[in-house]
C-alpha positions as CSV (number, residue, x, y, z in Angstrom):
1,X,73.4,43.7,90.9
2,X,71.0,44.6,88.2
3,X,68.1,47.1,88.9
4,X,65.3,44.2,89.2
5,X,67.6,42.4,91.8
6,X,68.5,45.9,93.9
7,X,64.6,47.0,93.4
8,X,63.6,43.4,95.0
9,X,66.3,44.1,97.4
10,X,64.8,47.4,98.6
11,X,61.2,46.2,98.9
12,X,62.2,44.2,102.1
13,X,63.0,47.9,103.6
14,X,59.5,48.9,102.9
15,X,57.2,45.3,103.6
16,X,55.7,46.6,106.4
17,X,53.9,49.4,104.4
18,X,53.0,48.1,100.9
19,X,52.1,45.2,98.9
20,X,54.7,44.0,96.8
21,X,52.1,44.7,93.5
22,X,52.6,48.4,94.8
23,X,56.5,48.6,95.1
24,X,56.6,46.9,91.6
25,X,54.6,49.7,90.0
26,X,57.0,51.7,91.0
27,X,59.8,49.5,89.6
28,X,59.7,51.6,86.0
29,X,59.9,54.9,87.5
30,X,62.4,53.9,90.1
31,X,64.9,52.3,87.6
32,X,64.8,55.5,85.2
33,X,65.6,57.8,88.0
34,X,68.8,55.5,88.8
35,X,70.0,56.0,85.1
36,X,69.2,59.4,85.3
37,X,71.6,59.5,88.3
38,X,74.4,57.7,86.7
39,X,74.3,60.0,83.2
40,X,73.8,63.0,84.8
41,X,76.3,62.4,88.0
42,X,73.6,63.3,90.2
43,X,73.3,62.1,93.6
44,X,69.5,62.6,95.8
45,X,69.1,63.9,99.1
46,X,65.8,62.8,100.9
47,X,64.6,64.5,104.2
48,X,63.1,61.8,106.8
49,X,59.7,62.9,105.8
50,X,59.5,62.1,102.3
51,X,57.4,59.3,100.7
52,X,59.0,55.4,101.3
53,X,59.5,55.0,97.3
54,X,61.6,58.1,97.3
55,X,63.4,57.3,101.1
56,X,64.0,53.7,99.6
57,X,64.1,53.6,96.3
58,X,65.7,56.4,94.6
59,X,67.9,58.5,97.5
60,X,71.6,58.3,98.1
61,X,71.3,60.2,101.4
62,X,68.7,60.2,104.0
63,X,68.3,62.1,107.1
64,X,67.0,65.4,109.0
65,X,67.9,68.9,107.5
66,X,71.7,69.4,109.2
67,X,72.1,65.6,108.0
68,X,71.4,67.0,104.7
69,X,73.1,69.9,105.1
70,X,76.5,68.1,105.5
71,X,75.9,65.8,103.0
72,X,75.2,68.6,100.3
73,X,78.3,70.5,101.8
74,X,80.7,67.1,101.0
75,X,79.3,66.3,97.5
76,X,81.5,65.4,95.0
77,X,78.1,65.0,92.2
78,X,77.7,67.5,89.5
79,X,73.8,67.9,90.2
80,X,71.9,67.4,93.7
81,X,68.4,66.7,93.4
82,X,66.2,68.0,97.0
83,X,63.7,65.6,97.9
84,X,62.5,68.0,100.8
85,X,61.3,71.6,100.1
86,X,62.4,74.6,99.1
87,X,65.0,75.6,101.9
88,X,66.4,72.7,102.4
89,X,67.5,73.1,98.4
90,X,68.1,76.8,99.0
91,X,71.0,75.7,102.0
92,X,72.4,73.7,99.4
93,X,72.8,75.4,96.9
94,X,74.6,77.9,99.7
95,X,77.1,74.8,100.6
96,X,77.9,74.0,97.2
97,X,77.5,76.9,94.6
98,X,79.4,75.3,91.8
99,X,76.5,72.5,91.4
100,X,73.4,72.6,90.4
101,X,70.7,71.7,92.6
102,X,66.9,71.1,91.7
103,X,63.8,70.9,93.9
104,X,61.3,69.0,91.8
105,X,58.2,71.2,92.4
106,X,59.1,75.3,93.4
107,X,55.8,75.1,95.2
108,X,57.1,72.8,98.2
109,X,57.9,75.5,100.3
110,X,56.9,75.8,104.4
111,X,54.6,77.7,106.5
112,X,57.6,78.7,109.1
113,X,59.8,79.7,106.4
114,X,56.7,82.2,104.9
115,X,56.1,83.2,108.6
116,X,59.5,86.0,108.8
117,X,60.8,88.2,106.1
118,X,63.7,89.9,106.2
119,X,62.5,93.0,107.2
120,X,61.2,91.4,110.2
121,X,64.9,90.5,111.2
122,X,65.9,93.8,110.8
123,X,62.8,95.1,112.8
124,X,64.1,92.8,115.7
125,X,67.5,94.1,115.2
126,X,66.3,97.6,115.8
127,X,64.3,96.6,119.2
128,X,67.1,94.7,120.7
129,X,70.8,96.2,119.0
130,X,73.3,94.5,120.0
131,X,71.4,90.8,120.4
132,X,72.8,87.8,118.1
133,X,70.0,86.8,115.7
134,X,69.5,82.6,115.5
135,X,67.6,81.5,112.7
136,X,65.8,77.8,112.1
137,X,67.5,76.3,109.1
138,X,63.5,76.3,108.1
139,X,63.7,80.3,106.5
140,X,64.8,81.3,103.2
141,X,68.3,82.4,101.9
142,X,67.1,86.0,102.0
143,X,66.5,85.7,105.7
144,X,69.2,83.8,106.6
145,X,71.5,86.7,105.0
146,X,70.1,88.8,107.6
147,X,71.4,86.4,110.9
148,X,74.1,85.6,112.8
149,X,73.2,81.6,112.5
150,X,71.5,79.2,111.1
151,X,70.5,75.9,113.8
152,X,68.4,72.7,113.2
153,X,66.0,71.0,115.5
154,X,68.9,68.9,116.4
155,X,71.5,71.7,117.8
156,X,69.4,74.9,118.5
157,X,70.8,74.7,122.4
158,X,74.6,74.2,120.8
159,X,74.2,77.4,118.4
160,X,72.2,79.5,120.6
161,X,75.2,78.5,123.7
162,X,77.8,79.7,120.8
163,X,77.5,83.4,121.3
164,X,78.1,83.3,125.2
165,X,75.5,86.1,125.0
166,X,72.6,86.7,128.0
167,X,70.4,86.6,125.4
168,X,69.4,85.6,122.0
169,X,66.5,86.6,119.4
170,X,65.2,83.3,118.1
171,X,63.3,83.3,115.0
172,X,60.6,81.6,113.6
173,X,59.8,78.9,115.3
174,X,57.7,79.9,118.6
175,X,57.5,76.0,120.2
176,X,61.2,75.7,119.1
177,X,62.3,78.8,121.2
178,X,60.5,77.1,123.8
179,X,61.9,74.3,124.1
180,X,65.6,75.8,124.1
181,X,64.4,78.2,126.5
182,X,63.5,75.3,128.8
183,X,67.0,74.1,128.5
184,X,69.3,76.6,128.5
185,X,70.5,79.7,130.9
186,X,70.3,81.9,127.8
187,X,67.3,84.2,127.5
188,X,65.2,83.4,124.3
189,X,63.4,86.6,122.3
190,X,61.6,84.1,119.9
191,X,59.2,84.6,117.2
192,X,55.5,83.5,116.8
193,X,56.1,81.4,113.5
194,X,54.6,77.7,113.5
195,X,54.7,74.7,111.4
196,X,51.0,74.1,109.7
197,X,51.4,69.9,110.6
198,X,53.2,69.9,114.2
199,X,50.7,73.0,115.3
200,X,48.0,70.8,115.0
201,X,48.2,68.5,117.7
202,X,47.7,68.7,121.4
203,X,48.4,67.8,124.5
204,X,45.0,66.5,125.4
205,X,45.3,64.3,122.1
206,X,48.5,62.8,123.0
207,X,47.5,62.0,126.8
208,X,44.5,60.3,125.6
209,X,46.4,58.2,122.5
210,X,49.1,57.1,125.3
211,X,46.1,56.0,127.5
212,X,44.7,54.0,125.1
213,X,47.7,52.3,123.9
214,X,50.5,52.5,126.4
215,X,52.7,53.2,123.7
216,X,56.3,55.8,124.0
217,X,55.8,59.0,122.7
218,X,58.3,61.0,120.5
219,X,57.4,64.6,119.8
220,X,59.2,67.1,117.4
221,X,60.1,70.5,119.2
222,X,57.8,72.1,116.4
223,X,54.5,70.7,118.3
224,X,52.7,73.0,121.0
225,X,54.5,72.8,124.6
226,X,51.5,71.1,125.7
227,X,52.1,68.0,123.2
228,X,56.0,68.4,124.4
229,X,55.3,68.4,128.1
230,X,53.0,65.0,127.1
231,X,55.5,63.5,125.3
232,X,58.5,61.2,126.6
233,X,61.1,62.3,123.9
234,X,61.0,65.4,122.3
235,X,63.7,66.0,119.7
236,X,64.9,66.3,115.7
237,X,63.7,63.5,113.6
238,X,67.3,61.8,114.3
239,X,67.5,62.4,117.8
240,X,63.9,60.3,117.8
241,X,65.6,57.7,115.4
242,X,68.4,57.6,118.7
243,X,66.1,57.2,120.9
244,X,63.9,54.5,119.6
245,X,67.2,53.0,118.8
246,X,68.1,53.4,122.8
247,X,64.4,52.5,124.5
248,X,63.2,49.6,121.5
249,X,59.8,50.6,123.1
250,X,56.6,47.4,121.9
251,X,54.8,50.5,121.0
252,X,56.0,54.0,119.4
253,X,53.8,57.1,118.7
254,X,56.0,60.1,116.6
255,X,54.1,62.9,116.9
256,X,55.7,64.5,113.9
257,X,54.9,64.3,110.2
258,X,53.1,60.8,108.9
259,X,56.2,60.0,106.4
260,X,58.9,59.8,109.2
261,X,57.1,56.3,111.0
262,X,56.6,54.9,107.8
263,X,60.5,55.3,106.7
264,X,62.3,53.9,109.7
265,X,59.9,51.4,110.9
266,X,61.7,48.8,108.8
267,X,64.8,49.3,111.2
268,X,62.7,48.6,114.1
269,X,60.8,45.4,113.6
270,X,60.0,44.6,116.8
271,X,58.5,48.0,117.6
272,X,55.0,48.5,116.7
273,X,54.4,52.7,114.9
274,X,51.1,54.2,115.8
275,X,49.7,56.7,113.2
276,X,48.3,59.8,115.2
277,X,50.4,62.2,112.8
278,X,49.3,64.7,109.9
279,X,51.0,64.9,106.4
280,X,53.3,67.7,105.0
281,X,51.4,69.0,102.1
282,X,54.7,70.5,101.0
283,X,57.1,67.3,101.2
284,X,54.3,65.4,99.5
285,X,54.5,67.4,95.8
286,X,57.7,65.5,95.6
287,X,57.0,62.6,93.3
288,X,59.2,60.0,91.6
289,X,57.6,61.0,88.2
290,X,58.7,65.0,89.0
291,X,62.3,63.7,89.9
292,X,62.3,61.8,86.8
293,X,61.4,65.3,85.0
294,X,63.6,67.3,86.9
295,X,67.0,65.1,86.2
296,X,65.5,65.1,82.5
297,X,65.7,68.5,82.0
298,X,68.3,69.6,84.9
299,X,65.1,72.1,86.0
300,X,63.9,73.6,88.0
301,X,67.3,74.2,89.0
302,X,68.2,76.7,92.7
303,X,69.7,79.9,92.0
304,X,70.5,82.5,95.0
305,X,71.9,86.1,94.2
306,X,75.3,86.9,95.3
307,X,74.1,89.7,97.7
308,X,72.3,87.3,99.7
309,X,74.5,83.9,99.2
310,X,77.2,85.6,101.1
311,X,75.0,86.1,104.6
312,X,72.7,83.3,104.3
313,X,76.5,81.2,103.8
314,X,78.1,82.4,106.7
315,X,74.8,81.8,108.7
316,X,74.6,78.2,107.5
317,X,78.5,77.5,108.1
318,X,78.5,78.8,111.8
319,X,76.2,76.1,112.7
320,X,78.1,73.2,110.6
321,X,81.5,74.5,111.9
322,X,80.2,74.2,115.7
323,X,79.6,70.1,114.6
324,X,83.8,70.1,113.5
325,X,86.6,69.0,115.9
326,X,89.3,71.5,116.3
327,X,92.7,71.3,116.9
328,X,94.8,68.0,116.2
């Protein structure tokens, strides 16, 4: 199939969100990123909430940040290009050092992962010896070095379970350790870290939308307990993908980031999205023209020193090795 036949192919993924005049003008950009791929053996990772003509047209993988995670982990590509921000490229870079991995723009980082150093881990450490340290995969390397484990949305309860400790520091997410907390024996010391787009919704909001629409409601974990206890799913961005997939509701509300309804509402045609959502500011600096620049010139590329690759590793390979049958 030539790239004009696999570009027309695509568009039917993305209909329901943009006039065919606006897929084609991405037709030019879209074809030499595919090229780029092939010369370079490069292969694209793109997180759930990244624009449709990068979800569509240009990645290889798709999915939440442990979905990533694994994918990056069993790469056989020379270079992996993040289309997410910068942790997500920082974990991996830690599952596959040999390879170089770009993030398009440096400056797509994330408020939780600026909201804990690593000084603040070892603060914690100091109040509560003895307590294993949990980490949301959203925190740099450097902070990852300085915990016990690295978790996603999708398996906090499974890693924070793990230790078979009374209790367990859980860092940054605040409405995260909440929501564990509320589902698990295990005593949560969280963090007050929050995501700048799920912090800004509440409860009242969501009551009020559901009112006025009668439509099922799927929150991230990373939105105010208020907007959880409104919601009728809260869960990762593939646990809502299951669950939309189990209730095929007329009407769907993801109280999440705007990107995420846009990408998978072509697998649920019957299902109608509602928009009450806000927009990463971080996922959007990823552009097709700044992948196009970064395979060019195999920059920026990820680098992580030694003396915190070895930590943040281990943190990062707990969590994926708790996902691995054992035993024949």
């Amino acid at each position: 199939m030539n790239a004009a036949a696999r570009h027309a192919q695509r568009y039917e993924r993305v209909a329901r969100l943009m006039p065919l005049a606006e897929w084609d003008a991405h037709f030019e950009a879209i074809a030499a990123v595919e090229a780029l791929k092939r010369e370079r053996n490069a292969v694209v990772l793109a997180h759930n909430y990244q624009r449709p003509e990068i979800f569509h047209g240009i990645a290889d993988f798709q999915g939440d940040s442990l979905e990533l995670a694994r994918q990056a982990a069993r790469s056989t590509a020379d270079v992996i290009v993040m289309c997410g921000v910068r942790f997500m490229a920082e974990t991996a870079k830690l599952l596959a050092p040999g390879k170089t991995v770009l993030l398009p723009d440096l400056e797509a980082g994330c408020s939780l992962a600026e909201s804990i150093t690593p000084g603040d881990i070892r603060a914690l450490r100091a109040r509560h010896p003895c307590v294993p340290v949990v980490c949301y995969v959203n925190t740099s390397a450097a902070v990852k070095s300085e915990c016990d484990a690295c978790c996603t949305s999708s398996n906090a309860q499974l890693v924070v379970e793990s230790f078979g400790a009374p209790e367990v520091i859980f860092v940054p997410d605040e409405y995260l350790a909440a929501h564990v907390a509320a589902h698990t024996s295990v005593r949560i010391i969280p963090w007050q870290g929050h995501c700048e787009v799920h912090e800004r919704f509440t409860g009242q909001e969501v009551r009020e939308y559901r009112e006025a629409s009668r439509a099922y409601v799927l929150a991230h974990p990373e939105c105010p307990r208020d907007v959880q206890d409104a919601a009728d799913y809260v869960g990762s961005t593939s646990g809502m993908i299951a669950a939309l997939g189990r209730e095929r509701p007329e009407r769907a509300m993801l109280i999440t980031e705007c990107s995420m309804a846009d990408n998978i509402s072509g697998a649920f045609p019957d299902t109608e999205f509602l928009r009450p959502c806000n927009l990463c500011p971080h996922m959007q600096r990823i552009t097709l023209a700044a992948v196009r620049a970064s395979l060019e010139s195999l920059r920026p590329a990820i680098e992580i020193p030694d003396s915190v690759a070895v930590g943040a590793r281990r943190a990062v390979e707990r969590m994926l090795d708790l996902g691995r049958p054992r035993g024949p």
